[in-house]
C-alpha beads as a LAMMPS data file, in Angstrom:
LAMMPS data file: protein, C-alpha beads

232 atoms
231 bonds

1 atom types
1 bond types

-500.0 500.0 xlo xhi
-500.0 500.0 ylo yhi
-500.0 500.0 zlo zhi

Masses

1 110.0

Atoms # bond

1 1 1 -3.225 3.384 26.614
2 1 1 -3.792 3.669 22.696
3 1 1 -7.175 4.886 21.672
4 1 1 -8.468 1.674 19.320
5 1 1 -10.789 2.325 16.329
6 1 1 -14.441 2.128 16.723
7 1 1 -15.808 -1.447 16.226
8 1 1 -17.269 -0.130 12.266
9 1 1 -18.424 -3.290 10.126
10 1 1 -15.462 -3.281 7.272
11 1 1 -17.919 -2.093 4.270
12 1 1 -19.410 0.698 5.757
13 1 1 -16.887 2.702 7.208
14 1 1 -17.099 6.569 7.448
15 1 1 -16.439 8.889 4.445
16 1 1 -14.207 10.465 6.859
17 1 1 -12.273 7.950 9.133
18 1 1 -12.335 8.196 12.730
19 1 1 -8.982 9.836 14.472
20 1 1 -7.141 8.010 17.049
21 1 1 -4.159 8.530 18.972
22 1 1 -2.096 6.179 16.277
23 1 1 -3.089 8.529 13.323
24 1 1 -3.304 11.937 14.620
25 1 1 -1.052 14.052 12.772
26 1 1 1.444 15.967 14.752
27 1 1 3.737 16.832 11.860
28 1 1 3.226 18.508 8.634
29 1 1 -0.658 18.480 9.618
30 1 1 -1.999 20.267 6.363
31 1 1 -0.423 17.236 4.307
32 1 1 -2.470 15.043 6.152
33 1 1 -6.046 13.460 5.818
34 1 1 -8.754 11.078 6.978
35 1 1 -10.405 11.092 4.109
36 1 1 -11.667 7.459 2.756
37 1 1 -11.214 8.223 -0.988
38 1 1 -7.909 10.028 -0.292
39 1 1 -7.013 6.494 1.714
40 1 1 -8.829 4.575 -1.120
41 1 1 -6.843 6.347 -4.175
42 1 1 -2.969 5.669 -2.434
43 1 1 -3.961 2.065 -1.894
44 1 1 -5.648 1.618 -5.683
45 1 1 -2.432 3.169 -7.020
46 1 1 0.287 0.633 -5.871
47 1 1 0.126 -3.200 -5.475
48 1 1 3.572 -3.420 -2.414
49 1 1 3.082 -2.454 1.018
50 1 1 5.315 -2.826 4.085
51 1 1 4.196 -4.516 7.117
52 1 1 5.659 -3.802 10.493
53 1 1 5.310 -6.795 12.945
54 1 1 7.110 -7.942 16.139
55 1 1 8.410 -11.090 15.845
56 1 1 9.968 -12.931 18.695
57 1 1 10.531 -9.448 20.446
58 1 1 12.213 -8.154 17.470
59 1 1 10.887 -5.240 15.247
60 1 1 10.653 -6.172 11.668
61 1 1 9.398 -4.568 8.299
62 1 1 8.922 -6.951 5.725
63 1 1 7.561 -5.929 2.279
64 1 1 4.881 -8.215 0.838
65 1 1 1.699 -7.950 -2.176
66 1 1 -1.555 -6.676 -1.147
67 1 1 -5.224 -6.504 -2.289
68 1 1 -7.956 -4.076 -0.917
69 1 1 -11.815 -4.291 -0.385
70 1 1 -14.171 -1.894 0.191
71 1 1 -13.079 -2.412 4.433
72 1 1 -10.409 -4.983 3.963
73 1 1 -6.920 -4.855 2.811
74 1 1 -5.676 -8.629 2.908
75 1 1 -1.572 -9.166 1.836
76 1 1 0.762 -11.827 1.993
77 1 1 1.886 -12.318 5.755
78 1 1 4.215 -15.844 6.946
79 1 1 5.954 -13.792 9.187
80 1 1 3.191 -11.699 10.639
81 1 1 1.345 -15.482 10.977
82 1 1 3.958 -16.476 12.891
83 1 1 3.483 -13.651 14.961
84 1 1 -0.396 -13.984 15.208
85 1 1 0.412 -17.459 16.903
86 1 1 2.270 -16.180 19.408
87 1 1 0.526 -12.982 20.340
88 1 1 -2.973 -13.354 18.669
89 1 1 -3.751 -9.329 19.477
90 1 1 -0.784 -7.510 18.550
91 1 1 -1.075 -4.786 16.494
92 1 1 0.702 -4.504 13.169
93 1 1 1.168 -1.318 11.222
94 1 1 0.779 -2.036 6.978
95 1 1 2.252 1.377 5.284
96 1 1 1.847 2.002 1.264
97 1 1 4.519 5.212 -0.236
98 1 1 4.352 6.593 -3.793
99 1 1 6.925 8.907 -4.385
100 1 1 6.015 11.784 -7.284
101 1 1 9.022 13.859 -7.522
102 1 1 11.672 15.554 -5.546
103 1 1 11.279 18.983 -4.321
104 1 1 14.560 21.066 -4.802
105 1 1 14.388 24.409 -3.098
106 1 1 17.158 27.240 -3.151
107 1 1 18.149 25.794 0.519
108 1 1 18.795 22.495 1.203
109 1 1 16.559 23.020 4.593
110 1 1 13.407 23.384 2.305
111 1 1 14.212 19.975 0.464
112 1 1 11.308 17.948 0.507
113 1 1 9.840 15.209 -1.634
114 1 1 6.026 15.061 -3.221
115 1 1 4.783 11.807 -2.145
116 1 1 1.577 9.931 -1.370
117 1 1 1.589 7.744 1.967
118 1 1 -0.933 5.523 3.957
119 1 1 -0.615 4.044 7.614
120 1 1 -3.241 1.379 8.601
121 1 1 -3.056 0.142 11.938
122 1 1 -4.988 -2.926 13.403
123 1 1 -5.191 -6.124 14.968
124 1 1 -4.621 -8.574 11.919
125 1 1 -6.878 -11.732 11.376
126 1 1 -5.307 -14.502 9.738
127 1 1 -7.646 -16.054 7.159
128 1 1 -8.609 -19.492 7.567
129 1 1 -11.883 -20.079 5.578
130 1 1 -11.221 -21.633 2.625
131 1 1 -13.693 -19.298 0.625
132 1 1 -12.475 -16.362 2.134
133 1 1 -9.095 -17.478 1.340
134 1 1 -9.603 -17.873 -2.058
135 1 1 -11.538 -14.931 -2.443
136 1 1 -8.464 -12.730 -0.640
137 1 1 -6.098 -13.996 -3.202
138 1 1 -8.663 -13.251 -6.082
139 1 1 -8.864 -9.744 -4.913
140 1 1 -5.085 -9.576 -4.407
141 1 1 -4.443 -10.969 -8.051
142 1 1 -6.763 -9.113 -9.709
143 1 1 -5.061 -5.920 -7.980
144 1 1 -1.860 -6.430 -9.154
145 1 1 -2.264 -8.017 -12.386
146 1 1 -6.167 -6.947 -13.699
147 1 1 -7.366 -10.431 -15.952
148 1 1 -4.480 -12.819 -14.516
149 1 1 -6.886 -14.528 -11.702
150 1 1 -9.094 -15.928 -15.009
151 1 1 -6.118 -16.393 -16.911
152 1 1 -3.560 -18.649 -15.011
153 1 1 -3.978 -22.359 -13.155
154 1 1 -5.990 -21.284 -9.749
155 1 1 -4.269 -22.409 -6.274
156 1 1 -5.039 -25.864 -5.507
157 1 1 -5.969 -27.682 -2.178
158 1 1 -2.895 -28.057 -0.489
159 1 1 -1.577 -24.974 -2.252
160 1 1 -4.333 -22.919 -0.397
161 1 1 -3.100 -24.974 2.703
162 1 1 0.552 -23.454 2.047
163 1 1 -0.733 -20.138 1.611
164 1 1 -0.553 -17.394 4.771
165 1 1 -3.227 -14.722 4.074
166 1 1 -3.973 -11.923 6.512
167 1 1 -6.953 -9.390 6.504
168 1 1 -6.457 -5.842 8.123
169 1 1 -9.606 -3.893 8.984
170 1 1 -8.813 -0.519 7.322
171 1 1 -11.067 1.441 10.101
172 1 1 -7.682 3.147 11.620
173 1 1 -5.722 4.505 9.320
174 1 1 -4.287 7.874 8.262
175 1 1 -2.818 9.682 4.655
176 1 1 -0.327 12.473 3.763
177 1 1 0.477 13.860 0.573
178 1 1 2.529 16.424 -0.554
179 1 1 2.339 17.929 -3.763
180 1 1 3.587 21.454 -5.224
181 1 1 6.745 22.902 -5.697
182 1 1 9.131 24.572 -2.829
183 1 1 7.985 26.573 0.209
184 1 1 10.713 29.300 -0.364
185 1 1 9.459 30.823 -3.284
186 1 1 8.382 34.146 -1.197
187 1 1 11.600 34.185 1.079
188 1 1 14.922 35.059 1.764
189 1 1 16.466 32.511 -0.498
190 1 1 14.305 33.608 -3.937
191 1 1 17.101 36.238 -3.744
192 1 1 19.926 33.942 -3.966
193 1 1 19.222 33.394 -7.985
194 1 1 19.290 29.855 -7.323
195 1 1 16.968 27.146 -9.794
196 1 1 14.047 25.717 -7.687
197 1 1 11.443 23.220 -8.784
198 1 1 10.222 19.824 -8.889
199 1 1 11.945 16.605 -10.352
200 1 1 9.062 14.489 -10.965
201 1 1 9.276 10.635 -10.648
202 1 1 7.415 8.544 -13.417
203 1 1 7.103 4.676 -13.448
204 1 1 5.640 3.103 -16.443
205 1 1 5.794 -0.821 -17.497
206 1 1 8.661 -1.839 -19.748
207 1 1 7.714 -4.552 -22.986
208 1 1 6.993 -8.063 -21.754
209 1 1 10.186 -10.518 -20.920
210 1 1 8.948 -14.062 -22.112
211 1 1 9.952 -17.096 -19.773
212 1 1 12.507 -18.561 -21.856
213 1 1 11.213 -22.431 -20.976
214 1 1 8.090 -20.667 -22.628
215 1 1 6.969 -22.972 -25.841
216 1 1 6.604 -21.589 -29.298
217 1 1 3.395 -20.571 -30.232
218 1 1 2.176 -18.752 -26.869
219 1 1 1.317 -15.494 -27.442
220 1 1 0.983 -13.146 -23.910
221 1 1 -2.908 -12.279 -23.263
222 1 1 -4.329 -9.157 -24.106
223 1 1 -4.966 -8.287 -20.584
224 1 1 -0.558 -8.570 -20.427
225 1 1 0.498 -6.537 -23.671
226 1 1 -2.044 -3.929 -22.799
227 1 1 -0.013 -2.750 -20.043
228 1 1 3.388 -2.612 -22.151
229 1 1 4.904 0.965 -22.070
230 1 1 2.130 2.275 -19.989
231 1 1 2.044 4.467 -16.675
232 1 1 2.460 2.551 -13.476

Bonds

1 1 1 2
2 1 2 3
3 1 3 4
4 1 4 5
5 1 5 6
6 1 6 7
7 1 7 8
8 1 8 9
9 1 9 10
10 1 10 11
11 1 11 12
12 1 12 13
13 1 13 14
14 1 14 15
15 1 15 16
16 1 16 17
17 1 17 18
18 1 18 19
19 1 19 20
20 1 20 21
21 1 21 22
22 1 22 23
23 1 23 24
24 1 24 25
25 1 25 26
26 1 26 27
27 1 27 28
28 1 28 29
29 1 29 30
30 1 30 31
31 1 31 32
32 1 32 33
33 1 33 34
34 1 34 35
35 1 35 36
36 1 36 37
37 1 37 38
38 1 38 39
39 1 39 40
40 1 40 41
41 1 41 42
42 1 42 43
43 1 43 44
44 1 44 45
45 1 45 46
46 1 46 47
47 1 47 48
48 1 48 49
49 1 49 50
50 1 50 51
51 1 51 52
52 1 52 53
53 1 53 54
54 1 54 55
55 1 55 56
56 1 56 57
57 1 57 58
58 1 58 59
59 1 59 60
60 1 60 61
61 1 61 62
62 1 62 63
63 1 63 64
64 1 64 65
65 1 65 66
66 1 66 67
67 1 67 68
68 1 68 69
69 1 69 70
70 1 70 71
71 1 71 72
72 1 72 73
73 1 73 74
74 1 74 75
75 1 75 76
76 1 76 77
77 1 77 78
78 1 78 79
79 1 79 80
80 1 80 81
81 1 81 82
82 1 82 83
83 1 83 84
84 1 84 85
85 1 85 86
86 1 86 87
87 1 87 88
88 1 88 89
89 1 89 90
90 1 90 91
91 1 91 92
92 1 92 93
93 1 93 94
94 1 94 95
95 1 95 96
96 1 96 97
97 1 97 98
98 1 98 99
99 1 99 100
100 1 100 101
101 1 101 102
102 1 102 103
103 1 103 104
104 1 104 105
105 1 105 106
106 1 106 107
107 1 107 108
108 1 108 109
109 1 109 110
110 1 110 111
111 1 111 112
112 1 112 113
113 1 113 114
114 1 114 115
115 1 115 116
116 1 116 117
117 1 117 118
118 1 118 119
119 1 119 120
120 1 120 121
121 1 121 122
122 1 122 123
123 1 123 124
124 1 124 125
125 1 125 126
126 1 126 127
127 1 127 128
128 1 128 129
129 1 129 130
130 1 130 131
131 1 131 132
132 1 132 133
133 1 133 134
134 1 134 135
135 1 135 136
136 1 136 137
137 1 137 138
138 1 138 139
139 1 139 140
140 1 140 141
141 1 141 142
142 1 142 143
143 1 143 144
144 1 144 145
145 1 145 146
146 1 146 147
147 1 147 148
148 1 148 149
149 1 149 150
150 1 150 151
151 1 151 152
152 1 152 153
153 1 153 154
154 1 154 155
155 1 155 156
156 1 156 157
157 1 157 158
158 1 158 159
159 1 159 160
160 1 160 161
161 1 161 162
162 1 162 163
163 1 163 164
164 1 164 165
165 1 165 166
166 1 166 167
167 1 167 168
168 1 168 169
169 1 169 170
170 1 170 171
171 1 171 172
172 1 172 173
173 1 173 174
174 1 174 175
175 1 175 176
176 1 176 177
177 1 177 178
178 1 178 179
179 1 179 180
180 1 180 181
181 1 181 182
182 1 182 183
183 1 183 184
184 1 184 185
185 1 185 186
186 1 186 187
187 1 187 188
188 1 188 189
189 1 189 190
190 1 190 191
191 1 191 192
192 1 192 193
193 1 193 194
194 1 194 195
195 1 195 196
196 1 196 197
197 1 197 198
198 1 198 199
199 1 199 200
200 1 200 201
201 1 201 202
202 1 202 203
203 1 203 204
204 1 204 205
205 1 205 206
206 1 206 207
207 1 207 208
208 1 208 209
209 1 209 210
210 1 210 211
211 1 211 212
212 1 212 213
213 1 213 214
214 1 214 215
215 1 215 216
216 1 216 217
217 1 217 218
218 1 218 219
219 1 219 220
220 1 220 221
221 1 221 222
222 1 222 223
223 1 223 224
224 1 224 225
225 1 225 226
226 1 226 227
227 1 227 228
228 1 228 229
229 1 229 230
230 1 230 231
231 1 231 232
């Protein structure tokens, strides 16, 4: 049987998270960690996740928007709802990947890539409270885009209705990184005379793309043309 995470209230979980049989690393163990700021910094640095749910007895990973709390990661989930209907305690499995760079050794056996990774596993609670609801979707907006929750029309009624929001306890969960350049530096292959490094992988925003139904006279906000040309 899988080992479940403790029962620990969302905001006051461990500074080092609890291991289970789902995130014990068997591979690679000195990239790994159950650290809660190592878990907090991969999910503050990207806004996409991708959530693996079985649906109608079929495996599927389906990429969606997410927001995290303290405890709480809450993302975008019609499928996974879907799911929840059917089989109200089935576990999902939300991952979140940055990739920093390739790692190019003198033997393509040592090729690796730098990366930073998070698994969260969990019993998924579809979000029905109104306040909650709207409070998920705040925290989700304000992730992605910092300033747009205050700035655009907030989700009406029946738009709330529409809406599918999940919440993922982030008790069970597990990171890797790797950073560094190749492991072969000290063996047999350094002799070859071959180049070995790291490629490294930047992302940074491009300028702003106005809607072109977009009146004259609307300038973008501050909170918008602040990002322009900057690091991801």
């Amino acid at each position: 049987m899988t080992e479940q995470a403790p029962n620990v209230p969302p905001d006051v979980l461990p500074e080092v998270l609890p291991e289970t049989e789902r995130t014990r690393h068997r591979r690679l163990r000195e990239q790994g960690s159950h650290s809660r700021a190592d878990l907090d910094a991969v999910l503050q640095a990207g806004f996409l996740c991708h959530l693996g749910v079985v649906v109608d007895g079929t495996p599927m990973v389906v990429p969606t928007v997410y927001g995290a709390t303290a405890g709480t990661l809450y993302f975008h989930g019609s499928v996974a709802s879907r799911s929840l209907v059917a089989s109200p305690q089935a576990p999902v499995c939300v991952t979140v990947t940055h990739v920093d760079g390739l790692v190019l050794a003198r033997s393509v056996f040592e090729h690796g890539v730098n990366y930073r990774s998070a698994m969260v596993y969990g019993v998924p609670r579809l979000v029905t409270d109104p306040e909650e609801k709207l409070t998920g979707l705040r925290r989700l907006t304000e992730h992605v885009t910092p300033g747009q929750w205050d700035y655009a029309r907030r989700p009406s009624r029946k738009e709330l209705a529409a809406t599918s929001l999940l919440a993922l306890d982030l008790a069970e969960a597990s990171v890797k990184i790797r950073t560094g350049p190749p492991d072969d530096g000290d063996g047999p292959d350094a002799e070859l005379g071959l180049w070995a490094g790291v490629l490294p992988l930047r992302q940074h925003w491009g300028a702003l793309e106005p809607d072109p139904a977009l009146a004259d006279g609307i300038d973008a906000p501050s909170h918008l043309t602040d990002r322009e040309h900057r690091p991801f």
